[in-house]
C-alpha beads as a LAMMPS data file, in Angstrom:
LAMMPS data file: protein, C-alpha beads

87 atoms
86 bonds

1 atom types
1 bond types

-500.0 500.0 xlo xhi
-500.0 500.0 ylo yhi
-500.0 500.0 zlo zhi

Masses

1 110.0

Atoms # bond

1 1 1 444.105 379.646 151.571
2 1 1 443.268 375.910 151.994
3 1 1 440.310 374.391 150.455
4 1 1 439.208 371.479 153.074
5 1 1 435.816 369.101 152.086
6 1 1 434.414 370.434 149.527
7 1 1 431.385 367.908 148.199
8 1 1 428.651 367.830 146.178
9 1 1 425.712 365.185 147.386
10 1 1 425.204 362.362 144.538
11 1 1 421.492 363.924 143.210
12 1 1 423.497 366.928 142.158
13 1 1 426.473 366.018 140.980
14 1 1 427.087 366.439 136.751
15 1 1 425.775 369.993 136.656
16 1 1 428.863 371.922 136.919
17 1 1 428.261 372.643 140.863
18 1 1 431.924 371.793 142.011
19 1 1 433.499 373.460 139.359
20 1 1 431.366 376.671 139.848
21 1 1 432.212 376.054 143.444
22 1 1 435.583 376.024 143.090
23 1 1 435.907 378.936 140.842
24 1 1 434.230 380.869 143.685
25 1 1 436.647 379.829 145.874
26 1 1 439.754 380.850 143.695
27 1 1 438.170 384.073 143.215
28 1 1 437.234 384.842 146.741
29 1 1 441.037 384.025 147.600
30 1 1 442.409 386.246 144.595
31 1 1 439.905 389.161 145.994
32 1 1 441.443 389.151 149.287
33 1 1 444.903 388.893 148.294
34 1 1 445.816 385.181 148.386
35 1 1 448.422 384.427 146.773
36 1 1 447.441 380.327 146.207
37 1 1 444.853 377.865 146.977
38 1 1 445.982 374.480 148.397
39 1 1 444.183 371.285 149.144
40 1 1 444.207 367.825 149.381
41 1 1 442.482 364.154 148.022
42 1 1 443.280 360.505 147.619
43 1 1 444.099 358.386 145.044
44 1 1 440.969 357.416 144.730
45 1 1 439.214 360.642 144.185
46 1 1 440.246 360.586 140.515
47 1 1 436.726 363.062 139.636
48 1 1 438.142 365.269 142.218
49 1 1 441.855 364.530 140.526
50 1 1 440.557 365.897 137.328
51 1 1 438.123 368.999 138.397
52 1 1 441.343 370.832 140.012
53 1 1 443.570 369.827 137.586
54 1 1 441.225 371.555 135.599
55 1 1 440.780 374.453 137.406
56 1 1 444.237 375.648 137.584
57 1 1 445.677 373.329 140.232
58 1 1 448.882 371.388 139.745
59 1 1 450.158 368.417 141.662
60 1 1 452.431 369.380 144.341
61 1 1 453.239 366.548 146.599
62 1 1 452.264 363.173 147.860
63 1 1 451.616 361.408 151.109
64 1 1 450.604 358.305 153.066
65 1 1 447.724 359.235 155.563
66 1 1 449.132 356.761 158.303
67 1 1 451.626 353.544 158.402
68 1 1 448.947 351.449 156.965
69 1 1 448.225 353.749 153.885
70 1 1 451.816 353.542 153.770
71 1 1 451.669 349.426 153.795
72 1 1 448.985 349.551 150.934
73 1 1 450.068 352.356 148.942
74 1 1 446.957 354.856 149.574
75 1 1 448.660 358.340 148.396
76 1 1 447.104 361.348 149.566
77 1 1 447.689 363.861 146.501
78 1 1 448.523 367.655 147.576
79 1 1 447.349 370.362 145.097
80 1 1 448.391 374.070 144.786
81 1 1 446.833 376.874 142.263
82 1 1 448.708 380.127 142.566
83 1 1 446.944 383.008 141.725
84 1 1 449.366 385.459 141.160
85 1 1 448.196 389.314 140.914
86 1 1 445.055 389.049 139.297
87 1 1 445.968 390.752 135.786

Bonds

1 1 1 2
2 1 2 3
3 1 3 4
4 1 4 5
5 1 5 6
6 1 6 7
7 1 7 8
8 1 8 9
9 1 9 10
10 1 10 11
11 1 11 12
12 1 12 13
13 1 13 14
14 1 14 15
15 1 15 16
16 1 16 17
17 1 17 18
18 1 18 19
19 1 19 20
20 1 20 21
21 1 21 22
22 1 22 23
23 1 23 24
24 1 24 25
25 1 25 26
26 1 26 27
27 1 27 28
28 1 28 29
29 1 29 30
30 1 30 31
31 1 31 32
32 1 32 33
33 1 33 34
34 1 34 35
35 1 35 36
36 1 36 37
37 1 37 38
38 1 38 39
39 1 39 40
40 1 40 41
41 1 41 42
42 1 42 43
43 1 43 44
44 1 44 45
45 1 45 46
46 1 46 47
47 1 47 48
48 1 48 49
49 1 49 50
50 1 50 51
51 1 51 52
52 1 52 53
53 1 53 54
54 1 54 55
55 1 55 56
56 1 56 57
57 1 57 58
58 1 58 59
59 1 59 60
60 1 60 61
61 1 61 62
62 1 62 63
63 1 63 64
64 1 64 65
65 1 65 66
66 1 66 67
67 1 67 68
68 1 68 69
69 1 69 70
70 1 70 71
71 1 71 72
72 1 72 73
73 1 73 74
74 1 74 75
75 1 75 76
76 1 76 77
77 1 77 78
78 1 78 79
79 1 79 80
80 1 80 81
81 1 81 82
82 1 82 83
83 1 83 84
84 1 84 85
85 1 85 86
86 1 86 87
């Protein structure tokens, strides 16, 4: 299962909404038989960096978005949290 945009608007952020947002996900994926979640963020998302590597998620890969990302460095991070069986 991919996890694409998930966001949280500024006024709410610092309650715990992303993180209870993505333990929903992970456990909506593990109900139907998922075997991982995967998803991506920049360099700069270092908030986002943190709440997945939190959750479970471990560093997987890196990429440049385009040849100018490339030209300035701009990583795109690629995440992965396997869920195995549920047990």
């Amino acid at each position: 299962l991919e996890l694409k945009r998930m966001s949280v608007s500024r006024e709410h952020r610092g309650r715990g909404l992303a993180r209870a947002l993505c333990r929903e996900v992970l456990a909506f994926a593990r109900a139907r038989g998922f075997g991982a979640v995967v998803l991506s963020t920049s360099m700069v998302q270092v908030a986002a960096q943190r709440l997945y590597e939190g959750q479970g998620f471990r560093k997987v890969g890196t990429s440049y978005p385009s040849l100018l990302g490339t030209l300035m460095n701009f990583q795109i991070f690629h995440y992965r949290c396997d869920l195995g069986d549920g047990t």
